[in-house]
Backbone bond lengths (Angstrom), bond angles and torsions (degrees), N, CA, C in turn:
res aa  C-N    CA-C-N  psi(-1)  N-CA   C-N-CA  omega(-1)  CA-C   N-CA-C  phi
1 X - - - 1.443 - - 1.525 111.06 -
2 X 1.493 113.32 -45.20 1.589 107.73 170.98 1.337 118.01 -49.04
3 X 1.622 109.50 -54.89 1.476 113.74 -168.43 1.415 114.16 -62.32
4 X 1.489 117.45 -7.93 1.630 128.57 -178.54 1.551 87.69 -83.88
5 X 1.145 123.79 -66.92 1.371 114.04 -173.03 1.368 127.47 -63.94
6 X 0.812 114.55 0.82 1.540 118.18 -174.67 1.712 114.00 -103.46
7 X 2.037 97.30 -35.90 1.374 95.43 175.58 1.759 107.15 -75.36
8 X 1.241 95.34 -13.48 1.546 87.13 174.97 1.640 120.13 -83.93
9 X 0.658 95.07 -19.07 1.654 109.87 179.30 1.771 119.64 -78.01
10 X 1.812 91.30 -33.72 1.736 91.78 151.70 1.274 134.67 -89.91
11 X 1.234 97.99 -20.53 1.676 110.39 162.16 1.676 124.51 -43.65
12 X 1.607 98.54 -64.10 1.404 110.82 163.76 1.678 122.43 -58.82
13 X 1.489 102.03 -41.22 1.662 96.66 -179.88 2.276 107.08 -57.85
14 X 1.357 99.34 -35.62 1.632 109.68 -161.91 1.493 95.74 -52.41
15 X 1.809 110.90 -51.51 1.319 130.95 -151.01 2.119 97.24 -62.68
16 X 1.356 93.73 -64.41 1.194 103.59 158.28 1.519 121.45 -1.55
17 X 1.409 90.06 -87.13 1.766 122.54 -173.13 1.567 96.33 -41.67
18 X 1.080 108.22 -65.92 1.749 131.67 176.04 1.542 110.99 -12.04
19 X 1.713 76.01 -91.65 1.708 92.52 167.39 1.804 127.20 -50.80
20 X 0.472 80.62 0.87 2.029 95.15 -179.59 1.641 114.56 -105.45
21 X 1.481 96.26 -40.98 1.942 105.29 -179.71 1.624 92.02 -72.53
22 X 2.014 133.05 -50.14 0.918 111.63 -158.16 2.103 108.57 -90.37
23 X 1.267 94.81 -18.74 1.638 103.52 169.45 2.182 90.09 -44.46
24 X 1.131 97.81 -69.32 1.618 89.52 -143.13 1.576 107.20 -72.38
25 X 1.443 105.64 -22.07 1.612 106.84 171.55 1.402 114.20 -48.97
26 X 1.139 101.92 -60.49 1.784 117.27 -165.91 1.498 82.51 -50.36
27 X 1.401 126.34 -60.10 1.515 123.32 -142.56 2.125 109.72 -80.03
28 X 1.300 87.71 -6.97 1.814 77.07 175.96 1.427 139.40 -81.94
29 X 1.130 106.25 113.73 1.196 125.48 -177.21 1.436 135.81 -20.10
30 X 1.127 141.74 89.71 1.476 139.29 -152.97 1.690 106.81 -73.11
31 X 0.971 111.13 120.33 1.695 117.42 -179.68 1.230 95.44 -73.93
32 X 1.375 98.32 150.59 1.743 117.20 -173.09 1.590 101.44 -148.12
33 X 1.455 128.83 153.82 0.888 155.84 -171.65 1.417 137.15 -130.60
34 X 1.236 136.25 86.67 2.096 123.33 -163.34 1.291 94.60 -113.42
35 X 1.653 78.24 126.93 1.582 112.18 -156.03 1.653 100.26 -126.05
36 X 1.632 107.95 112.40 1.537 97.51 -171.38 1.143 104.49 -95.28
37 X 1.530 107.03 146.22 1.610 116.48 -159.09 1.883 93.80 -139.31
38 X 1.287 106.69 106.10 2.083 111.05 -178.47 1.158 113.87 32.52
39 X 1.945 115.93 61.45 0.779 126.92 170.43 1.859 128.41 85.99
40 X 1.285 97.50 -0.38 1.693 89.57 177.92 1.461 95.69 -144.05
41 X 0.974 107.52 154.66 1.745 126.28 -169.46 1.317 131.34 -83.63
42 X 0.890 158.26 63.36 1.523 155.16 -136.31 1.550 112.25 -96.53
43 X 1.248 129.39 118.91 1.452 118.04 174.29 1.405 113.50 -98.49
44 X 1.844 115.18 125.68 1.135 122.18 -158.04 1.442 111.34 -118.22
45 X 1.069 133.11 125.31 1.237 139.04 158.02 1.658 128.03 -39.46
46 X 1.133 127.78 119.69 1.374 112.15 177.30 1.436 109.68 -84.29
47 X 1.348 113.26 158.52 1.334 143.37 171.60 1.521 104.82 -122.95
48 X 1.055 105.00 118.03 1.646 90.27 172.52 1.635 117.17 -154.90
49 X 1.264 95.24 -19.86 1.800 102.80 149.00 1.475 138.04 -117.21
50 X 1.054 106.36 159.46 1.992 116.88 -162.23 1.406 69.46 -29.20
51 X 1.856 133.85 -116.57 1.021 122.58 -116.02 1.121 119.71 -74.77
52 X 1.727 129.25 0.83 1.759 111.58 171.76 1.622 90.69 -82.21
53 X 1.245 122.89 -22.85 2.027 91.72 -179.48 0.919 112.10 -105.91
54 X 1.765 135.44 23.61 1.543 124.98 123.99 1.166 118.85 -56.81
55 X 1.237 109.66 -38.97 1.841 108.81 -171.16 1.646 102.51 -70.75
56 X 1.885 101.84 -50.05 1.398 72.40 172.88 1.280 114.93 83.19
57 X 2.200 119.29 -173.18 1.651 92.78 -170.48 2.138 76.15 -113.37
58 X 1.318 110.48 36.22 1.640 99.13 161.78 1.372 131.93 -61.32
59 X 1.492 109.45 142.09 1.129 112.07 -175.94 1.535 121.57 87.41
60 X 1.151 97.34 2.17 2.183 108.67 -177.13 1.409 94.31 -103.90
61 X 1.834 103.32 121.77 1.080 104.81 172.83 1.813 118.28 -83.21
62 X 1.074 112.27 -12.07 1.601 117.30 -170.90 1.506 106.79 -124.96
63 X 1.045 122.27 164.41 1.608 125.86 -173.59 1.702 112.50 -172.66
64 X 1.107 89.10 95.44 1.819 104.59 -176.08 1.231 118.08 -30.58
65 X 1.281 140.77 147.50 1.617 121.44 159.00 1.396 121.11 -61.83
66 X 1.089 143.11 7.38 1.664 142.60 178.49 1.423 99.29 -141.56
67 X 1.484 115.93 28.49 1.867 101.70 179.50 1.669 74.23 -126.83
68 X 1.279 104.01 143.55 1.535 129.73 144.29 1.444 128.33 -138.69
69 X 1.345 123.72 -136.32 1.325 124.91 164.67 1.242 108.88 -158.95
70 X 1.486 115.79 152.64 2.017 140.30 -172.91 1.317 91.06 -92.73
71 X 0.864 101.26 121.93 1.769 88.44 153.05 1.901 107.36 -132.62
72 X 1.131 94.46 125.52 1.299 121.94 -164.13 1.475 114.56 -85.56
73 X 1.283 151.53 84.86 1.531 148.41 169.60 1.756 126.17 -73.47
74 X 0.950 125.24 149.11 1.767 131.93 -164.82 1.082 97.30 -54.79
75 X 1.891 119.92 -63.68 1.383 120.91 169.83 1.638 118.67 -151.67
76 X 1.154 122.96 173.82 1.638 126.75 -156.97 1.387 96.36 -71.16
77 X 1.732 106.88 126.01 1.432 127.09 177.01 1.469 92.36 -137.90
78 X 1.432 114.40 175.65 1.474 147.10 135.40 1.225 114.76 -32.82
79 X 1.523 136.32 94.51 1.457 120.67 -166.59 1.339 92.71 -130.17
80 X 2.213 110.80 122.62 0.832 100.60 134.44 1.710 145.64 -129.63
81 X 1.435 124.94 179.19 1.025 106.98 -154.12 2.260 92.67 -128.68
82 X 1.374 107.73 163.36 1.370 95.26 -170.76 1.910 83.58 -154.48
83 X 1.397 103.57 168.38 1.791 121.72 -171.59 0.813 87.49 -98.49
84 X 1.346 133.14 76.18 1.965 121.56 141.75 1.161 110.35 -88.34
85 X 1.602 119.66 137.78 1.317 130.08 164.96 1.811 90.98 71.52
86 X 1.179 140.12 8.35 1.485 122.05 -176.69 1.756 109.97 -105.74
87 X 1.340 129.17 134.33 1.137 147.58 -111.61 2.085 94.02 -131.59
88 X 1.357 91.94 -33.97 1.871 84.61 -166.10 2.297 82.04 -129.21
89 X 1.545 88.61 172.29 1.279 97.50 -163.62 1.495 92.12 -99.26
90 X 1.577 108.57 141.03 1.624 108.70 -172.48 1.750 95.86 -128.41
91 X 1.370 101.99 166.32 1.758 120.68 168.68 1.447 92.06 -111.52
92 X 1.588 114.76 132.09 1.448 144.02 -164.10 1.914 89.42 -126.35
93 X 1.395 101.85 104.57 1.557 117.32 175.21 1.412 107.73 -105.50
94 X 1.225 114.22 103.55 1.754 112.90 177.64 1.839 99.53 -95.22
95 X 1.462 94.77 138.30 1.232 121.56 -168.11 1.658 125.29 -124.26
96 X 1.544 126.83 104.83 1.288 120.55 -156.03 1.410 107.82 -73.62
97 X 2.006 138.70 -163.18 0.920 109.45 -158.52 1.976 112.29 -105.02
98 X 1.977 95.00 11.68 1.511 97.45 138.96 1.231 148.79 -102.92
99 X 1.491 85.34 38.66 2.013 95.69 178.05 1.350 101.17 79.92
100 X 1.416 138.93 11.77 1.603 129.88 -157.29 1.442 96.35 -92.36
101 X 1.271 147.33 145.12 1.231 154.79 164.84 1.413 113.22 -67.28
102 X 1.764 127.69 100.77 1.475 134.45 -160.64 1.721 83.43 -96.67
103 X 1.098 138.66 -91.42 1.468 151.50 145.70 1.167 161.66 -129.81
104 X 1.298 119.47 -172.59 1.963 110.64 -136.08 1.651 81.45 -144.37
105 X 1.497 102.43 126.87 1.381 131.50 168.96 1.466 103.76 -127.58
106 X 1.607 95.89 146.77 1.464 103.98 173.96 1.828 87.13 -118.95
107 X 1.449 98.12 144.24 1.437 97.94 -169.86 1.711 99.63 -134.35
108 X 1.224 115.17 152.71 1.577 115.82 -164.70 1.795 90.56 -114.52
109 X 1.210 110.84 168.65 1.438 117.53 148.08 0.874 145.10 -98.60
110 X 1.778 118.29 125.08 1.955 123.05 -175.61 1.322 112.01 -79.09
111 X 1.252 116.75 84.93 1.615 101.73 174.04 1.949 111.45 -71.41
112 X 1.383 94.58 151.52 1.222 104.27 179.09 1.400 118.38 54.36
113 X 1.428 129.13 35.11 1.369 154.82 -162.35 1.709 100.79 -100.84
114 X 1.183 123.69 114.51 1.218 109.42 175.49 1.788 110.40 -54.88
115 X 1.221 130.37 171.78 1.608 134.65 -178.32 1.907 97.21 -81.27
116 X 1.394 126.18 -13.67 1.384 89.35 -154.33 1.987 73.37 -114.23
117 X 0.957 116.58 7.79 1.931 121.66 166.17 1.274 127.72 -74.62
118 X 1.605 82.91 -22.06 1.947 106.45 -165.45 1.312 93.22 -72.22
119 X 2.195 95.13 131.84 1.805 114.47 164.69 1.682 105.78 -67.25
120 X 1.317 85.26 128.85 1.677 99.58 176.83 1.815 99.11 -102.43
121 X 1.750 93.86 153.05 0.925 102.72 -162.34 1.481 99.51 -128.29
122 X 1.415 126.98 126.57 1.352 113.51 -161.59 1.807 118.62 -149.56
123 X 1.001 127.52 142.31 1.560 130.27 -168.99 1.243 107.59 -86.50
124 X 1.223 122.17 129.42 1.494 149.14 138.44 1.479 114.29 -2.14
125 X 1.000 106.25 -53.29 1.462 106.06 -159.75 1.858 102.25 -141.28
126 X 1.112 121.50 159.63 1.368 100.70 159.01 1.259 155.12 -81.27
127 X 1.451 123.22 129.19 1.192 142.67 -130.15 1.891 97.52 -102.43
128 X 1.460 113.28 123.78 1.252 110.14 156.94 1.841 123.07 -88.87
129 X 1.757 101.03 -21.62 1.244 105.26 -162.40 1.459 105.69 -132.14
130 X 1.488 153.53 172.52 1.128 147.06 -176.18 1.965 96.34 -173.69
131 X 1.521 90.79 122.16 1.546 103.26 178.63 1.108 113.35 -109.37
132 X 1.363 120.40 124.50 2.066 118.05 -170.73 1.598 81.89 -101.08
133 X 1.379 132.95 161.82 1.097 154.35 -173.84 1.791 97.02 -156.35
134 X 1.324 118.68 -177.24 1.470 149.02 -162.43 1.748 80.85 -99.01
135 X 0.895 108.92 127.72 1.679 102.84 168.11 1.981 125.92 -61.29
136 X 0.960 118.14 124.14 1.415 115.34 -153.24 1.057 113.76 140.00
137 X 1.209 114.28 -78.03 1.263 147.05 -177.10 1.496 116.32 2.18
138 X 1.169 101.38 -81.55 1.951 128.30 167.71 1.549 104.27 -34.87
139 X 1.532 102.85 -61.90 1.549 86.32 -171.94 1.805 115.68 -69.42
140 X 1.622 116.39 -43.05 1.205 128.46 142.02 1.626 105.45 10.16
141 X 1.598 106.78 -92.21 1.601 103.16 -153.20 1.618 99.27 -102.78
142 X 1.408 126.49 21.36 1.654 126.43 141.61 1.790 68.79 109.98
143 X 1.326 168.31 51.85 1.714 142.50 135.35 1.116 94.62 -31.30
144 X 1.465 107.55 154.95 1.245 125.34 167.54 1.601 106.32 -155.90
145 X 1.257 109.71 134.04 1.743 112.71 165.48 1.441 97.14 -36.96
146 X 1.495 106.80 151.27 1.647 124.49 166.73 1.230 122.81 99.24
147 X 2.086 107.66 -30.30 0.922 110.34 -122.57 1.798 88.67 -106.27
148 X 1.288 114.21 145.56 1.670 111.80 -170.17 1.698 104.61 -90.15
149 X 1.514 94.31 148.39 1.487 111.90 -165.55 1.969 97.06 -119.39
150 X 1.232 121.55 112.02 1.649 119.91 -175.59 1.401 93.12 -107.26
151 X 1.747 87.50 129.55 1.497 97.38 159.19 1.973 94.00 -160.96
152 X 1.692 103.28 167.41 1.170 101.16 -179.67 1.557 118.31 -95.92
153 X 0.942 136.11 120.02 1.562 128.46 -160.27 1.626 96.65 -126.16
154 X 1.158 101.54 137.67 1.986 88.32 -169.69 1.699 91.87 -111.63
């Protein structure tokens, strides 16, 4: 009779736990960043660990003209990046580790593309930072290789 109550009692404590890990997951707050780029403002999402910049902006069917995403790395490597699972066409800005603009791809989406078919998209030089934008974008507000991008990133 104890051991009935007790497995029940961890049962309920687990369920608990459960509901609490997925309550607060769902509910955390995505850090964002507005980052003025030749005059217009863009509010950016951070990326800043492995799994928000696997996820990435995949799977978003819409994408504002001033929303993109940061994606933030430990330190300056070879980064590349490819459209799996991504839904709208983005500009992929690789960024060295003074914000300098190395290069700018506009990248489309492969639906139903096997993963090892997928166009990779990749920086010049090594990249601490990488800005996805709405595709357009870059040419839009004049990007240019070289050209430095300020923002405060702590």
């Amino acid at each position: 009779m104890i051991a009935k109550k007790l497995l029940i009692f961890i049962l309920i404590l687990i369920s608990l736990f459960l509901l609490i890990y997925f309550y607060l997951s769902k509910n955390k707050k995505t850090k964002t960043i507005a980052v003025k780029i030749n005059h217009q403002t863009f509010n950016l999402e951070i990326a800043n660990t492995v799994s928000s910049r696997a996820k990435g902006l995949s799977r978003r069917k819409h994408l504002c003209s001033n929303c993109g995403m940061l994606f933030v790395f430990n330190r300056p490597a070879y980064q590349i990046f490819w459209m799996k699972d991504t839904l709208i066409p983005l500009d992929i800005i690789f960024l060295d580790k003074d914000k300098k603009i190395t290069a700018i791809h506009q990248a489309q989406p492969q639906p139903h593309t096997p993963i090892l078919k997928l166009k990779r998209y990749g920086s010049q030089q090594p990249s601490l930072f990488v800005i996805e934008l709405k595709a357009g974008q870059s040419q839009k507000i004049g990007l240019q290789i070289g050209q430095t991008i300020n923002f405060d990133y702590e």
